[in-house]
mmCIF file as Biopython writes it, N, C-alpha, C and O atoms, coordinates in Angstrom:
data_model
#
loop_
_atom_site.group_PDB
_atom_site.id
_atom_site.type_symbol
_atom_site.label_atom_id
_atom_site.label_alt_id
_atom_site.label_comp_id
_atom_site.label_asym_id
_atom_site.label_entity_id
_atom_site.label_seq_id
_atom_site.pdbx_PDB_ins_code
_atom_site.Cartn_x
_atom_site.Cartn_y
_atom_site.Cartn_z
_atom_site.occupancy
_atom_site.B_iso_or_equiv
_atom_site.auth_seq_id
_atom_site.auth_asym_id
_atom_site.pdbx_PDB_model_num
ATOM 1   N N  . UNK A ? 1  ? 86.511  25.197 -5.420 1.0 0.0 1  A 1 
ATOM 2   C CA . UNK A ? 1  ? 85.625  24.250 -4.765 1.0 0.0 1  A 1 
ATOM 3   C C  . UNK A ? 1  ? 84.268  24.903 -4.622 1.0 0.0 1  A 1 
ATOM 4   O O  . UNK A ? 1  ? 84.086  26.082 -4.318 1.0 0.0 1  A 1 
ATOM 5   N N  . UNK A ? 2  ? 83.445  24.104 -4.846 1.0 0.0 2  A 1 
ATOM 6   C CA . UNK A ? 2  ? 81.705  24.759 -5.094 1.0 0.0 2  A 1 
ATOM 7   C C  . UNK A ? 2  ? 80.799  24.358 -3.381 1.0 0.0 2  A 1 
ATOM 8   O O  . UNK A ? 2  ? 79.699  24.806 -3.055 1.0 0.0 2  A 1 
ATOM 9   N N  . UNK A ? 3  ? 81.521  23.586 -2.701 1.0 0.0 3  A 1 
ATOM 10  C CA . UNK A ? 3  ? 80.807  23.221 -1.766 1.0 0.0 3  A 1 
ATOM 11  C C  . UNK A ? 3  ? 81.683  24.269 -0.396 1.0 0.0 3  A 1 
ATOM 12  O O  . UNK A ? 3  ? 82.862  24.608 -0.497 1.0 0.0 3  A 1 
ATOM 13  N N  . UNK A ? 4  ? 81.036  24.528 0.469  1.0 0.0 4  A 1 
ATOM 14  C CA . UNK A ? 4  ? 81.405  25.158 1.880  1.0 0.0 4  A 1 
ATOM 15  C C  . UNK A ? 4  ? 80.262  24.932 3.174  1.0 0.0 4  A 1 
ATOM 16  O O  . UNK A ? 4  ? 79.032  24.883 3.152  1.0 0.0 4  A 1 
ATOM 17  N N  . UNK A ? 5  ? 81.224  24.824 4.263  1.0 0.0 5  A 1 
ATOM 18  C CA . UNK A ? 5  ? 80.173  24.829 5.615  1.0 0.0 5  A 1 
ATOM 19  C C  . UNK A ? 5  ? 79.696  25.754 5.674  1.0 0.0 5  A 1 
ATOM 20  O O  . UNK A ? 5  ? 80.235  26.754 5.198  1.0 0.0 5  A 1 
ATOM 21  N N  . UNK A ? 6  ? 78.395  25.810 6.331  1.0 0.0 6  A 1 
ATOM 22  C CA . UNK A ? 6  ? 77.505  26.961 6.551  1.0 0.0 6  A 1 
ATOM 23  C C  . UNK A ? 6  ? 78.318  27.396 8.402  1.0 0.0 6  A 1 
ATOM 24  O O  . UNK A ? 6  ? 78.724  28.474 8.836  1.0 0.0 6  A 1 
ATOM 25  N N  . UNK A ? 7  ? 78.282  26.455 8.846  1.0 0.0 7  A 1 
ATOM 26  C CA . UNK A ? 7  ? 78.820  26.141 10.174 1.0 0.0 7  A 1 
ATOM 27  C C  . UNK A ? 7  ? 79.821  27.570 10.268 1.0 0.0 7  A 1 
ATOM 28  O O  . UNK A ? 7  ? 79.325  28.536 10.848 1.0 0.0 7  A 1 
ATOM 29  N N  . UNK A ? 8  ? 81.180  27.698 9.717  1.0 0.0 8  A 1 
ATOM 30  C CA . UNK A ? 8  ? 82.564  27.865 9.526  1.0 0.0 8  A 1 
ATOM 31  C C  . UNK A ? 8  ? 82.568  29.356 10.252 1.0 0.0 8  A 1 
ATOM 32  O O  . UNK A ? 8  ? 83.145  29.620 11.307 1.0 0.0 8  A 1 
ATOM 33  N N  . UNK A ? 9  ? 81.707  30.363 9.357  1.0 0.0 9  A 1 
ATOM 34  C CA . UNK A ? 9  ? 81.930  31.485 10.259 1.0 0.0 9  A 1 
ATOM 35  C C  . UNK A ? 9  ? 81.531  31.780 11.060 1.0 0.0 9  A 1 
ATOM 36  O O  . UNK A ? 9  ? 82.002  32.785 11.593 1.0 0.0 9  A 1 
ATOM 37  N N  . UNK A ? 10 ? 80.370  31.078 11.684 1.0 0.0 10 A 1 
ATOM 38  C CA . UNK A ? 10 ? 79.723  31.466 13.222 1.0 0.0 10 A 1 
ATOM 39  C C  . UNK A ? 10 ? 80.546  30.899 14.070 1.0 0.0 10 A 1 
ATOM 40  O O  . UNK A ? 10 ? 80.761  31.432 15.158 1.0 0.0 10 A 1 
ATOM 41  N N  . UNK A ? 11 ? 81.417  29.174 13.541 1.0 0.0 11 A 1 
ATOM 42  C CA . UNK A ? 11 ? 82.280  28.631 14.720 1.0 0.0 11 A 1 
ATOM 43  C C  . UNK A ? 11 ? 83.222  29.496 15.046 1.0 0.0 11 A 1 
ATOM 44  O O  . UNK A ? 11 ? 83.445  29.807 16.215 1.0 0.0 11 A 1 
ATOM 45  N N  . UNK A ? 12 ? 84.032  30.088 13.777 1.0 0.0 12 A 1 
ATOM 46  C CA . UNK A ? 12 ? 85.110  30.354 14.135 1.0 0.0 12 A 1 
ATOM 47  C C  . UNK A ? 12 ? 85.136  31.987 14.499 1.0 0.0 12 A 1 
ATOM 48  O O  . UNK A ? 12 ? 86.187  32.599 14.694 1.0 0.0 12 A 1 
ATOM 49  N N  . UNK A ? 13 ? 84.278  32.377 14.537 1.0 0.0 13 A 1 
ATOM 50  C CA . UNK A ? 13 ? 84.085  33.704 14.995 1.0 0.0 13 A 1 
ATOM 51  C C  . UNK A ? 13 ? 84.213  33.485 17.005 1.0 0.0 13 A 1 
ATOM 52  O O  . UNK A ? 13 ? 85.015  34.068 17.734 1.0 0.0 13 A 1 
ATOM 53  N N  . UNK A ? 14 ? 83.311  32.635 17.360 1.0 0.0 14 A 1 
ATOM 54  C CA . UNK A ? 14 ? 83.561  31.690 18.682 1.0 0.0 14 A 1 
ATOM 55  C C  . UNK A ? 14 ? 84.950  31.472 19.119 1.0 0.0 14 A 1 
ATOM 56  O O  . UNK A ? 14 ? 85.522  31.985 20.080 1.0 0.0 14 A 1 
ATOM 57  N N  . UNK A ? 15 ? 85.465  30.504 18.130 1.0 0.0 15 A 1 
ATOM 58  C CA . UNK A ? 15 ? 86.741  29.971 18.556 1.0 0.0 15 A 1 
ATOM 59  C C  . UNK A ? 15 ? 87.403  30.211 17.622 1.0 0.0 15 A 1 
ATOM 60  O O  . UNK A ? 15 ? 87.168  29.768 16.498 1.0 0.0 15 A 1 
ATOM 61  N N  . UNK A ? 16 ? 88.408  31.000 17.933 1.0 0.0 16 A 1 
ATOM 62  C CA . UNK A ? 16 ? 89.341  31.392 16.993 1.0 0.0 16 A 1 
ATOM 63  C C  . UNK A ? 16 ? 90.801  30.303 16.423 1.0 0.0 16 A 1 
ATOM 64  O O  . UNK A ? 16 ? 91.410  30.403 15.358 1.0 0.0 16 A 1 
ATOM 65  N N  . UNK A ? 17 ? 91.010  29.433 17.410 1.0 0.0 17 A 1 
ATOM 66  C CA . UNK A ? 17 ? 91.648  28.710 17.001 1.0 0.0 17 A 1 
ATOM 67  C C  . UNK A ? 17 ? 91.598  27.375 15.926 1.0 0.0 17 A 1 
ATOM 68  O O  . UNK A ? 17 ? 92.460  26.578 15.557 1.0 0.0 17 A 1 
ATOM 69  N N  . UNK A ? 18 ? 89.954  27.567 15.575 1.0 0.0 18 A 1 
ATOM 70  C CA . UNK A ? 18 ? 90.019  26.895 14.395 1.0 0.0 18 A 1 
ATOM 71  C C  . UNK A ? 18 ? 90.091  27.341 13.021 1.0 0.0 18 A 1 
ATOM 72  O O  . UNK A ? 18 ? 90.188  26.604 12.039 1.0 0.0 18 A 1 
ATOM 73  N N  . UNK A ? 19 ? 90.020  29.007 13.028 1.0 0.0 19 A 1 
ATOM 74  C CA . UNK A ? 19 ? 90.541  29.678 12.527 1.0 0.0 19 A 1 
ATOM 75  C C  . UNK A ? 19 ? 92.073  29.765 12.154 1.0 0.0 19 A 1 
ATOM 76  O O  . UNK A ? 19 ? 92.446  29.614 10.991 1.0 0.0 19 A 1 
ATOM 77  N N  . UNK A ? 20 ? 92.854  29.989 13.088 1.0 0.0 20 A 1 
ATOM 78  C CA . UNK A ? 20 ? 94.199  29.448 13.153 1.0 0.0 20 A 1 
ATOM 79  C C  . UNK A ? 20 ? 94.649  28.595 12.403 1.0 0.0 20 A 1 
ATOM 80  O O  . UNK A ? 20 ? 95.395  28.809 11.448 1.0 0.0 20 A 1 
ATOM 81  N N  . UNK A ? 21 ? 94.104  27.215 12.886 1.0 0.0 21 A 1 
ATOM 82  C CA . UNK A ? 21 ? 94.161  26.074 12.014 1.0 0.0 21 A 1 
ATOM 83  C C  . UNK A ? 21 ? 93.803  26.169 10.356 1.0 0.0 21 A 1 
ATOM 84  O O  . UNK A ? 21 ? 94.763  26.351 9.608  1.0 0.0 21 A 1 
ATOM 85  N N  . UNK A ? 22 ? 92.714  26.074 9.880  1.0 0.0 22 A 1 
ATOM 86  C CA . UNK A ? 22 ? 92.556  26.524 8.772  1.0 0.0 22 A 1 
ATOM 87  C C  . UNK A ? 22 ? 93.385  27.539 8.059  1.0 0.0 22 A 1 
ATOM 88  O O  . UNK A ? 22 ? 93.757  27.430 6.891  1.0 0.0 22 A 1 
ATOM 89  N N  . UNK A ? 23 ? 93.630  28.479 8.816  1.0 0.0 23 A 1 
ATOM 90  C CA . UNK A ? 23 ? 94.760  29.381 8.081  1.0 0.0 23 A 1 
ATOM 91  C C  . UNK A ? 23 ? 96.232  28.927 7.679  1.0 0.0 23 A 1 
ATOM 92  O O  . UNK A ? 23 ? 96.947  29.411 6.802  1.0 0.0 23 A 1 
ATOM 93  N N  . UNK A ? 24 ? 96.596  27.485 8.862  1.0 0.0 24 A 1 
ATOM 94  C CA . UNK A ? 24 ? 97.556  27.137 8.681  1.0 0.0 24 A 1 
ATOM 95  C C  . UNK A ? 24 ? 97.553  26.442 7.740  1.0 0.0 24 A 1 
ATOM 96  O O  . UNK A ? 24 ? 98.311  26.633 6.789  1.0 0.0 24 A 1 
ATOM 97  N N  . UNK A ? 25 ? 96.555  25.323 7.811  1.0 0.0 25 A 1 
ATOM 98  C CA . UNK A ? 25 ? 96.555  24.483 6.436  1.0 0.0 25 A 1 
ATOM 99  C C  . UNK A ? 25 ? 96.358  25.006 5.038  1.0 0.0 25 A 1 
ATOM 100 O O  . UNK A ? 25 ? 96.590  24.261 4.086  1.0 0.0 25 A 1 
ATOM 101 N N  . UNK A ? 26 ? 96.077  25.841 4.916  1.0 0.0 26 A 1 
ATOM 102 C CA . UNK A ? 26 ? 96.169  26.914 3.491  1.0 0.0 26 A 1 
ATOM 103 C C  . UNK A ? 26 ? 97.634  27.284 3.231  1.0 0.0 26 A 1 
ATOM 104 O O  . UNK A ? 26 ? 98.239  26.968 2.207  1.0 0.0 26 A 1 
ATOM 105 N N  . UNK A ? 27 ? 98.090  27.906 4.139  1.0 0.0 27 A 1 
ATOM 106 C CA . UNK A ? 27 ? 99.376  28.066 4.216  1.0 0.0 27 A 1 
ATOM 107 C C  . UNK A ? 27 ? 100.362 27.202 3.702  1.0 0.0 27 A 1 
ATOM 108 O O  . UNK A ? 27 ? 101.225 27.415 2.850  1.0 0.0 27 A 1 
ATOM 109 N N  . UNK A ? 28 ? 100.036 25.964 4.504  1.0 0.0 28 A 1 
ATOM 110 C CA . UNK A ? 28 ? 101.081 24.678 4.063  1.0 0.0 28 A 1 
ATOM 111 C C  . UNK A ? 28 ? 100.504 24.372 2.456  1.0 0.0 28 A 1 
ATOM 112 O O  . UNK A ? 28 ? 100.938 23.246 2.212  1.0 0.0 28 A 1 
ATOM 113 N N  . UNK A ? 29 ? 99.843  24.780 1.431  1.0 0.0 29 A 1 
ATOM 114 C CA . UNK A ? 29 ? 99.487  24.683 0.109  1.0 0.0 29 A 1 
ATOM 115 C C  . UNK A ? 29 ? 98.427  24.025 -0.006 1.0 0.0 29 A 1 
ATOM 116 O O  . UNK A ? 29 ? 98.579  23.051 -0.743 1.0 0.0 29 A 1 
ATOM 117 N N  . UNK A ? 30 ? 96.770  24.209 0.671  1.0 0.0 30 A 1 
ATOM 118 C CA . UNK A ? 30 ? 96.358  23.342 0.616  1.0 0.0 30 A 1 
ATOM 119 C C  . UNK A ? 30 ? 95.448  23.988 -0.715 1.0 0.0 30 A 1 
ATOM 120 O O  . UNK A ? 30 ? 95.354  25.192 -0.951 1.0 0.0 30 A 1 
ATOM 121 N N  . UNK A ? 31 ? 94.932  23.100 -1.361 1.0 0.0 31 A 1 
ATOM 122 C CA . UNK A ? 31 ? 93.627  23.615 -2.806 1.0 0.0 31 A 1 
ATOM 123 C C  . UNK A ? 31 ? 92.624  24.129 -1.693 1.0 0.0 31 A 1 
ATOM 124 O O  . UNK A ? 31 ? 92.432  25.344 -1.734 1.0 0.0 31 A 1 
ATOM 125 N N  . UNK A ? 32 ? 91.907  23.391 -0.649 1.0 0.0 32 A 1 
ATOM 126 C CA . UNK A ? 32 ? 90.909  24.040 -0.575 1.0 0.0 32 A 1 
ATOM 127 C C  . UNK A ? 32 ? 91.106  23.410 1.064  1.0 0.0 32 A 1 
ATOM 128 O O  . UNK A ? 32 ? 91.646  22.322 1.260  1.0 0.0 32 A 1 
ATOM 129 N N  . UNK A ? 33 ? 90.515  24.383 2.309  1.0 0.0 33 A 1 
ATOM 130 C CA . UNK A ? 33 ? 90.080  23.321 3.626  1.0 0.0 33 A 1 
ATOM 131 C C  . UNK A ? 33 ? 89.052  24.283 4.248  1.0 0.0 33 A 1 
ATOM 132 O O  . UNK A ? 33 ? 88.891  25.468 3.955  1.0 0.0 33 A 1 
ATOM 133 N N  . UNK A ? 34 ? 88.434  23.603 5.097  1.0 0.0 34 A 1 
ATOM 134 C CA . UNK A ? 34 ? 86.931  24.405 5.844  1.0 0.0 34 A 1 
ATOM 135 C C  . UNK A ? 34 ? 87.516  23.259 6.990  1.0 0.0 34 A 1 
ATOM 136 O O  . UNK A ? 34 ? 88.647  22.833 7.223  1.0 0.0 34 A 1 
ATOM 137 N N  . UNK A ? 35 ? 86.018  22.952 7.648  1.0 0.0 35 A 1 
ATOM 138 C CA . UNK A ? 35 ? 85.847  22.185 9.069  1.0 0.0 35 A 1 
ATOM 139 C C  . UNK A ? 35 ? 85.000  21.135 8.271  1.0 0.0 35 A 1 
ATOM 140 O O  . UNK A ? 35 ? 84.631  21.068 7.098  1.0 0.0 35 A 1 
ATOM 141 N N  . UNK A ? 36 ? 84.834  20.316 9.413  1.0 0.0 36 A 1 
ATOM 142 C CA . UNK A ? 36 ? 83.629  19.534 9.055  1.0 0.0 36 A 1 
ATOM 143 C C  . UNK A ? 36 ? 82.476  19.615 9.971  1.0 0.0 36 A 1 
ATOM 144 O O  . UNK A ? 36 ? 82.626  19.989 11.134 1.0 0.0 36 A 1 
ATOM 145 N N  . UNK A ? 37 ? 81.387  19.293 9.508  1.0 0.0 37 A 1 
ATOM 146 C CA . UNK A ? 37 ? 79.897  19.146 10.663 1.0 0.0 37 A 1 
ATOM 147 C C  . UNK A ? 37 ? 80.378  20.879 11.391 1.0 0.0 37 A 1 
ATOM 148 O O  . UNK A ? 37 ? 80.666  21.946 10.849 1.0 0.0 37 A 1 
ATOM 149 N N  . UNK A ? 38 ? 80.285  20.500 12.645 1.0 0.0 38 A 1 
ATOM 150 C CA . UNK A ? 38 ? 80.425  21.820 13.467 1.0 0.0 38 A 1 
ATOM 151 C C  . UNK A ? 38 ? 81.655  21.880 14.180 1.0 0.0 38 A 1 
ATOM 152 O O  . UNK A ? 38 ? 81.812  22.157 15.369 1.0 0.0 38 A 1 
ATOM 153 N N  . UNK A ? 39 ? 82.575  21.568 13.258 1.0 0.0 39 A 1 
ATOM 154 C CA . UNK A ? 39 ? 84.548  21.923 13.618 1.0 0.0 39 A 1 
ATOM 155 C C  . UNK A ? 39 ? 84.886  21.027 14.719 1.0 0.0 39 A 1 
ATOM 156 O O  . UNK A ? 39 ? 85.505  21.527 15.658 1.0 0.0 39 A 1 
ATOM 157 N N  . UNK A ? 40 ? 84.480  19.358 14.780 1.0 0.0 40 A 1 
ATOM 158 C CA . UNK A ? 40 ? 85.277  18.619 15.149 1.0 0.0 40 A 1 
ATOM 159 C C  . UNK A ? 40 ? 86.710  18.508 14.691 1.0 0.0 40 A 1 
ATOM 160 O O  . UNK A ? 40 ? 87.690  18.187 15.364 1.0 0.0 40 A 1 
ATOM 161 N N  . UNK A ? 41 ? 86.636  18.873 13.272 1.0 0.0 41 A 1 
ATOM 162 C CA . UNK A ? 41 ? 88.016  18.611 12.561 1.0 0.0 41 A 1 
ATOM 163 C C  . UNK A ? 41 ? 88.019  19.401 11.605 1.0 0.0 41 A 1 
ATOM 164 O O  . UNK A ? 41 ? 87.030  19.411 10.873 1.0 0.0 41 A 1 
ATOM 165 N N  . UNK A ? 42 ? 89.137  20.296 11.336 1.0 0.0 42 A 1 
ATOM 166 C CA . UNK A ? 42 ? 89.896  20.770 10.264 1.0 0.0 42 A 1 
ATOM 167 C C  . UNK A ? 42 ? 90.677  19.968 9.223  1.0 0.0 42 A 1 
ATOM 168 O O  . UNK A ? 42 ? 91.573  19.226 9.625  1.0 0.0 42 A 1 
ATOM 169 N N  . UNK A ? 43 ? 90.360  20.075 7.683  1.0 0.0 43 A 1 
ATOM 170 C CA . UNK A ? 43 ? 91.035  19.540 6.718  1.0 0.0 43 A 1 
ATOM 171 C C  . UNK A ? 43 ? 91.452  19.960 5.625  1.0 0.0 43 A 1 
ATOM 172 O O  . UNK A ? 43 ? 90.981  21.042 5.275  1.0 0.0 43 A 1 
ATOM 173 N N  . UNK A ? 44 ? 92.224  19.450 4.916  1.0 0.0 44 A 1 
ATOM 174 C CA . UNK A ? 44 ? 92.965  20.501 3.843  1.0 0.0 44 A 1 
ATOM 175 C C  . UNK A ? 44 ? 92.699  18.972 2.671  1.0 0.0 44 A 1 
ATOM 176 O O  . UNK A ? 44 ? 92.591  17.765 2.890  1.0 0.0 44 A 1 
ATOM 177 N N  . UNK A ? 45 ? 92.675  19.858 1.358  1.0 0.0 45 A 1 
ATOM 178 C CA . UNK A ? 45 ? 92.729  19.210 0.276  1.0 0.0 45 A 1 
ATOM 179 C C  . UNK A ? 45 ? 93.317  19.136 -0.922 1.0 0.0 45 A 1 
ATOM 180 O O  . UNK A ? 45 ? 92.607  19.628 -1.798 1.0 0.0 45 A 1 
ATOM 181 N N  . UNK A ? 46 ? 94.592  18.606 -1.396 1.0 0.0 46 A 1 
ATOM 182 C CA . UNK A ? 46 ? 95.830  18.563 -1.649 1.0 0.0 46 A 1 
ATOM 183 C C  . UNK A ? 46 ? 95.709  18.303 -3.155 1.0 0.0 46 A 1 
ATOM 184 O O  . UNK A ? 46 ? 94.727  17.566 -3.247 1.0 0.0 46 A 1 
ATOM 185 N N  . UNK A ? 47 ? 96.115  18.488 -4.175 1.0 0.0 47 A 1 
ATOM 186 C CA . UNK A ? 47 ? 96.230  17.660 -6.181 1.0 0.0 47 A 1 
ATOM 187 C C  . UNK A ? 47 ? 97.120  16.400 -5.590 1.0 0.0 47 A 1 
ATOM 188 O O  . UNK A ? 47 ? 96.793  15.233 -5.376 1.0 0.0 47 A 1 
ATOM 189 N N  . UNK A ? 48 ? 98.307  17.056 -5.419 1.0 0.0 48 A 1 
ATOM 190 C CA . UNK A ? 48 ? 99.133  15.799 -5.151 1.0 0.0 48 A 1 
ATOM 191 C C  . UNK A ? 48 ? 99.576  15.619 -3.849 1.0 0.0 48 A 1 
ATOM 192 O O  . UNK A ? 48 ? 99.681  16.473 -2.969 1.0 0.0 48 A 1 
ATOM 193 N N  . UNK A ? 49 ? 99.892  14.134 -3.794 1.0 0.0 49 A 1 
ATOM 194 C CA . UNK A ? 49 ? 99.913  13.616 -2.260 1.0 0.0 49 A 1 
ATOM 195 C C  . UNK A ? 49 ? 101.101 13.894 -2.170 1.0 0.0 49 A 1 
ATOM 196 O O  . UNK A ? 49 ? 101.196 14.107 -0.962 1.0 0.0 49 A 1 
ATOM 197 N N  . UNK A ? 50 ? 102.403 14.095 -2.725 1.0 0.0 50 A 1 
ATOM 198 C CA . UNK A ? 50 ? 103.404 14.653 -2.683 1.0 0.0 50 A 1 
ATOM 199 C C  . UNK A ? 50 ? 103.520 16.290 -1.626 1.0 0.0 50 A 1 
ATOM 200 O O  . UNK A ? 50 ? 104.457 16.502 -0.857 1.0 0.0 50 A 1 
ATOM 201 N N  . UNK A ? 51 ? 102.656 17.008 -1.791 1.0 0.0 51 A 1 
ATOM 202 C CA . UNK A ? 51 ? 101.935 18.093 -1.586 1.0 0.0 51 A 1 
ATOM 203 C C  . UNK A ? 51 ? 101.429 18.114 -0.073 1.0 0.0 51 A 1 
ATOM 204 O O  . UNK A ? 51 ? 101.656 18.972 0.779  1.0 0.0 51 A 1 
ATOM 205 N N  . UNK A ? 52 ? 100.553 16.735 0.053  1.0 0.0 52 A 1 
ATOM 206 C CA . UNK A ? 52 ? 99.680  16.788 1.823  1.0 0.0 52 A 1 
ATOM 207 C C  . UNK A ? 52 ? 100.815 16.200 2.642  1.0 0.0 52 A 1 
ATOM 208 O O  . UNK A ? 52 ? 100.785 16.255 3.872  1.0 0.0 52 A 1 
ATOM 209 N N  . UNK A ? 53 ? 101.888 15.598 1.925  1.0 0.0 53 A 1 
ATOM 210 C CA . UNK A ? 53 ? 102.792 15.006 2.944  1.0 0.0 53 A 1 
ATOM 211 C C  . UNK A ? 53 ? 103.852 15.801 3.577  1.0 0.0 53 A 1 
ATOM 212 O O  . UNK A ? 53 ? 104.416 15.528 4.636  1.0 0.0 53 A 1 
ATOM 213 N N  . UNK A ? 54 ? 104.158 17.254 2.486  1.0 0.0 54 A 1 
ATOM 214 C CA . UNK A ? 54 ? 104.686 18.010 3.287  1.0 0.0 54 A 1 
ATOM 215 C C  . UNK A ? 54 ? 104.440 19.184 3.645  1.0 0.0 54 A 1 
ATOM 216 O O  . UNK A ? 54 ? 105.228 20.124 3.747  1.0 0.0 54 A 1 
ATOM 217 N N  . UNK A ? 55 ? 103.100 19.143 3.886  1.0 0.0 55 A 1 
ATOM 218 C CA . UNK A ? 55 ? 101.999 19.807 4.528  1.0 0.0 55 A 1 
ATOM 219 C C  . UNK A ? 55 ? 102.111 19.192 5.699  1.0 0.0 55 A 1 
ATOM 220 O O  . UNK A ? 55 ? 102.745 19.903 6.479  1.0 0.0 55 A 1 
ATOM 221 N N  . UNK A ? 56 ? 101.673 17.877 6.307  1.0 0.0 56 A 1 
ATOM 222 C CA . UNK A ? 56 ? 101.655 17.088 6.983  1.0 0.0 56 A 1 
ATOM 223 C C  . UNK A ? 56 ? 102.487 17.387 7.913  1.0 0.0 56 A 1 
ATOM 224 O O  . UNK A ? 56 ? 102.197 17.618 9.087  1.0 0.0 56 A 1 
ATOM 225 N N  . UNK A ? 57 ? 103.940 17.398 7.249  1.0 0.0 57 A 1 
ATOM 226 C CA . UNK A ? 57 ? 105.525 17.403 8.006  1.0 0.0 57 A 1 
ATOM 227 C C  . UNK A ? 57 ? 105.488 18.886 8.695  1.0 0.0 57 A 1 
ATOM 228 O O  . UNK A ? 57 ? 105.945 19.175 9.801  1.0 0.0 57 A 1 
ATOM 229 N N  . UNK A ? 58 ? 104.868 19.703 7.824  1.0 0.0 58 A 1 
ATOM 230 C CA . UNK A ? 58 ? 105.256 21.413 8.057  1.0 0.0 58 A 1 
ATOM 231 C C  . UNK A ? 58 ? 104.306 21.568 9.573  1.0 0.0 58 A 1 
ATOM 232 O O  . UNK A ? 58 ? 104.726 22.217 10.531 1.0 0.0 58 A 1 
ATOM 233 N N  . UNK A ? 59 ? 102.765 20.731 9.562  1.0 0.0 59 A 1 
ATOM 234 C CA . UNK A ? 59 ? 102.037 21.039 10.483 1.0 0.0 59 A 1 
ATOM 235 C C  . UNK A ? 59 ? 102.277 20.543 11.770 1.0 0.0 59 A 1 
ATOM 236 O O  . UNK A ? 59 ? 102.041 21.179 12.798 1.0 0.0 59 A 1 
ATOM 237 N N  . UNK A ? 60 ? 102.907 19.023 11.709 1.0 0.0 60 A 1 
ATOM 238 C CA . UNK A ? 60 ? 102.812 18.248 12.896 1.0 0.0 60 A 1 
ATOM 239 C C  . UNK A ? 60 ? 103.381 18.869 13.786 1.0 0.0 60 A 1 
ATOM 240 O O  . UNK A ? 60 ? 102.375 18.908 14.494 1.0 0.0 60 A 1 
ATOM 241 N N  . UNK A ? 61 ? 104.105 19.383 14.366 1.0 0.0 61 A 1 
ATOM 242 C CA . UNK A ? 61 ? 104.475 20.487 15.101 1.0 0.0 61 A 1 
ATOM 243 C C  . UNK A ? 61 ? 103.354 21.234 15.958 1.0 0.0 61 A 1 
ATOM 244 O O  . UNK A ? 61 ? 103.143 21.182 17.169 1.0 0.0 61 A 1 
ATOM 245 N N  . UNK A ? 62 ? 102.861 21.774 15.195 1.0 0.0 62 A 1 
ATOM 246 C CA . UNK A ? 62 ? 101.753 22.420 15.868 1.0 0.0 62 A 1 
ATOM 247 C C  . UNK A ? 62 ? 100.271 21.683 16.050 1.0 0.0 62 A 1 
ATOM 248 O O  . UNK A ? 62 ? 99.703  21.755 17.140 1.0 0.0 62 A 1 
ATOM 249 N N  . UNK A ? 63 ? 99.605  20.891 14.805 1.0 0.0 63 A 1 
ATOM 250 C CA . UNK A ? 63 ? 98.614  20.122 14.692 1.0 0.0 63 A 1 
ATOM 251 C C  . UNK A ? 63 ? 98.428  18.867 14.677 1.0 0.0 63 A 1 
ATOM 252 O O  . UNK A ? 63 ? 99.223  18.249 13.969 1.0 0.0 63 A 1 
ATOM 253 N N  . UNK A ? 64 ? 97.609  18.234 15.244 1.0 0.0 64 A 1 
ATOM 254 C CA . UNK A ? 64 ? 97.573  16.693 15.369 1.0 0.0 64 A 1 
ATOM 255 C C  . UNK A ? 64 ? 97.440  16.374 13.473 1.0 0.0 64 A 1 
ATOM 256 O O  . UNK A ? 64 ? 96.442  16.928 13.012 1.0 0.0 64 A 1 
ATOM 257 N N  . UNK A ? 65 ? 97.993  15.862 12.775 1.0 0.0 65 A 1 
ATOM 258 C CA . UNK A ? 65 ? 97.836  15.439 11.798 1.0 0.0 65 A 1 
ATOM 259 C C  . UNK A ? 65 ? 97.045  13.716 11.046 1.0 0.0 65 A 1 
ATOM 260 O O  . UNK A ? 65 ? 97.185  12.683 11.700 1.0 0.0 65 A 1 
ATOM 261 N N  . UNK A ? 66 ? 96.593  13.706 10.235 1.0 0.0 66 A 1 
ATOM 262 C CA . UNK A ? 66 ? 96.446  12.484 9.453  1.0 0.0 66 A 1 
ATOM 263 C C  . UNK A ? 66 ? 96.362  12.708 7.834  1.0 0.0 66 A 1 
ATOM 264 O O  . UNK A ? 66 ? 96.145  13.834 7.388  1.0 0.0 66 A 1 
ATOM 265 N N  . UNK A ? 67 ? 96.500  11.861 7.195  1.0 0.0 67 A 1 
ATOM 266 C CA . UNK A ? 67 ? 96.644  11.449 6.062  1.0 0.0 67 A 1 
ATOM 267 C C  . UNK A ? 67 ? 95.888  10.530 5.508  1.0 0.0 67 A 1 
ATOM 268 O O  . UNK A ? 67 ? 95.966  9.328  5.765  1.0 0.0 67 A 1 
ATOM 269 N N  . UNK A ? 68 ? 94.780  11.271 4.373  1.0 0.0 68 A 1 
ATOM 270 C CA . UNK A ? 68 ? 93.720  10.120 4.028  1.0 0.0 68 A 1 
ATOM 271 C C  . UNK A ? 68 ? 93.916  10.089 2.785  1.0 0.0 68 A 1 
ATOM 272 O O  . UNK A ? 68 ? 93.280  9.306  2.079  1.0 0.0 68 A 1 
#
């Protein structure tokens, strides 16, 4: 992926738990995730939707989830 927040490491140097997050969603297989704007939200970006759904399943547990 060619695009990234500028935001990402000053937030998460701050708050580490969006760090966390992001680490998790990589984890669960994601291609690529950052924040958005200034880390209202963490997102992950999947080839196949087969893929974000059990990502999805693996996170909800710990993270509020959605599916776009």
């Amino acid at each position: 992926w060619k695009f990234k927040n500028s935001f990402t490491i000053p937030v998460i140097s701050r708050y580490p738990e969006i760090a966390h997050a992001l680490n998790d969603i990589r984890e669960a297989g994601a291609d690529f995730a950052d924040m958005t704007g200034s880390g209202s939200t963490v997102f992950g970006i999947f080839a196949e939707r087969k893929d974000a759904l059990k990502a999805s399943e693996r996170l909800l547990d710990k993270w509020k989830t959605v599916l776009a």
